[in-house]
C-alpha positions as CSV (number, residue, x, y, z in Angstrom):
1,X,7.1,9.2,0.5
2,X,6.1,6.9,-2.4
3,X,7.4,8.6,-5.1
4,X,11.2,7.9,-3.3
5,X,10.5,4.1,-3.3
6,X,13.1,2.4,-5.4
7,X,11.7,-0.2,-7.9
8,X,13.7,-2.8,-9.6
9,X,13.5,-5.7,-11.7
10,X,17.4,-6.5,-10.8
11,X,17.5,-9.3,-7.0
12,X,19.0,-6.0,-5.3
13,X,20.1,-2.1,-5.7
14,X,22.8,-1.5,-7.3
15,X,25.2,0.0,-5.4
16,X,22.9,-0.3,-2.2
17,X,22.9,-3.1,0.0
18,X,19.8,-4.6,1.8
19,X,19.6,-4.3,5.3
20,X,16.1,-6.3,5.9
21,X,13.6,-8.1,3.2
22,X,10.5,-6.8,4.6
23,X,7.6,-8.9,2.2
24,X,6.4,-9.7,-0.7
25,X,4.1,-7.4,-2.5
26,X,1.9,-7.2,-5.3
27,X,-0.4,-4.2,-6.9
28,X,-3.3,-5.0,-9.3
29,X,-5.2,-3.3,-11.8
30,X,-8.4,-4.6,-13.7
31,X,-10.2,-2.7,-16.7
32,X,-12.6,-3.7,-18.9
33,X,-11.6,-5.1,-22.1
34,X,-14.3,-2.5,-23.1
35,X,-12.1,0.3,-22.7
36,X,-9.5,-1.4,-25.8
37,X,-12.5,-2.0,-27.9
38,X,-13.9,1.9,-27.9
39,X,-10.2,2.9,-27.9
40,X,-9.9,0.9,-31.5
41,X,-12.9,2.0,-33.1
42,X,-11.7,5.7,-32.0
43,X,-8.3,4.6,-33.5
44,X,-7.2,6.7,-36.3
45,X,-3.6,6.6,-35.6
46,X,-2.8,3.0,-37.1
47,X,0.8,3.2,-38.3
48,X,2.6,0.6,-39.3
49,X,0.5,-2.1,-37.5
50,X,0.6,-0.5,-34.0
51,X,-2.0,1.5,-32.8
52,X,-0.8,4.7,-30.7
53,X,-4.3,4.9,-28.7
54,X,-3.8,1.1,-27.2
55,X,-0.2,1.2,-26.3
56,X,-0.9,4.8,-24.7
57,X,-3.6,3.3,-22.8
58,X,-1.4,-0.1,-21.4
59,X,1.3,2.4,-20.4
60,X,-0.6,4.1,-18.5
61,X,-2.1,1.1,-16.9
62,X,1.4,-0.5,-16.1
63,X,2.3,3.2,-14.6
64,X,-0.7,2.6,-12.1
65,X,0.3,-0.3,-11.7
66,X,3.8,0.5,-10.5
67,X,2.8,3.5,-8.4
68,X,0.6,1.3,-6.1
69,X,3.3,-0.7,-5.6
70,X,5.4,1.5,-4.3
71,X,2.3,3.2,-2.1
72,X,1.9,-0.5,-1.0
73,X,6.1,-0.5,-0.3
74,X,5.4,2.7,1.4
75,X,2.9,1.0,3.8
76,X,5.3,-2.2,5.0
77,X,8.1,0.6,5.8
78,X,10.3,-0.5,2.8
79,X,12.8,1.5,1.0
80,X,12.6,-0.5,-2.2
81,X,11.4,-3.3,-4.1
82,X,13.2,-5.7,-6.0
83,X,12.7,-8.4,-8.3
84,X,9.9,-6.4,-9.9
85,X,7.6,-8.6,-12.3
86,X,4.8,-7.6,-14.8
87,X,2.2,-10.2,-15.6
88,X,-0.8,-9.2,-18.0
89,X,-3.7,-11.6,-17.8
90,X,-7.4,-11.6,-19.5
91,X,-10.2,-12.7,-18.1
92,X,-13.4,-13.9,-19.2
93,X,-16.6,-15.1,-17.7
94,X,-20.2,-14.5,-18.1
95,X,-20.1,-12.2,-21.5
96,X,-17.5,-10.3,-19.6
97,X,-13.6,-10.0,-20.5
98,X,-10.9,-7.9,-18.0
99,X,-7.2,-7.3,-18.4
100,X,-5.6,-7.7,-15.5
101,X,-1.6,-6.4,-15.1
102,X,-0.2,-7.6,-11.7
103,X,2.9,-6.0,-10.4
104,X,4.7,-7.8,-7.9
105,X,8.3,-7.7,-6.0
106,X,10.0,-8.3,-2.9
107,X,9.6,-5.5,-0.6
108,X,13.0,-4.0,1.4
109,X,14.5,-2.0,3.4
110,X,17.9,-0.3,2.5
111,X,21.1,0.1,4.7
């Protein structure tokens, strides 16, 4: 049921129109900044300035992040979200550094 949930960075669906706004919603995802710094000192694949290995690894985290959006849209009963957002954060505490990517959007349901 997930996997039919709209997402959207546009206020609605194009060429749908929104019956009920249901909530807001938001997904996280945390990993250790560890995980970049083994990644680079595996790296190999440097081309050019960008490293394959890295941007591999922060798509897949932003994929995560967008399917437990729309399990958490499959939860509230919504059809779709809208207004998507993607904010990547770091943070660091204690000898300690996280990335954090937060998806967030307004969850609805669909006429």
């Amino acid at each position: 049921m997930a996997a039919r949930i709209v997402l959207t960075t546009t206020a609605t669906v194009p060429n749908r129109e929104t019956k009920e706004v249901v909530n807001i919603i938001t997904a996280e995802v945390a990993v250790g900044m560890n995980i970049f710094k083994d990644i680079f000192s595996a790296v190999r694949d440097v081309v050019g300035g960008r490293a394959g290995a890295v941007q591999d690894t922060l798509r897949d985290l932003r994929n995560q992040a967008l399917e437990e959006l729309r399990e958490e849209a499959a939860r509230v009963g919504a059809d779709a979200v809208v207004g998507v957002d993607l904010d990547y954060s770091e943070f660091s505490g204690g000898g300690r550094s996280m990335l954090f990517i937060v998806a967030n959007g307004t969850a609805v349901k669909l006429k």
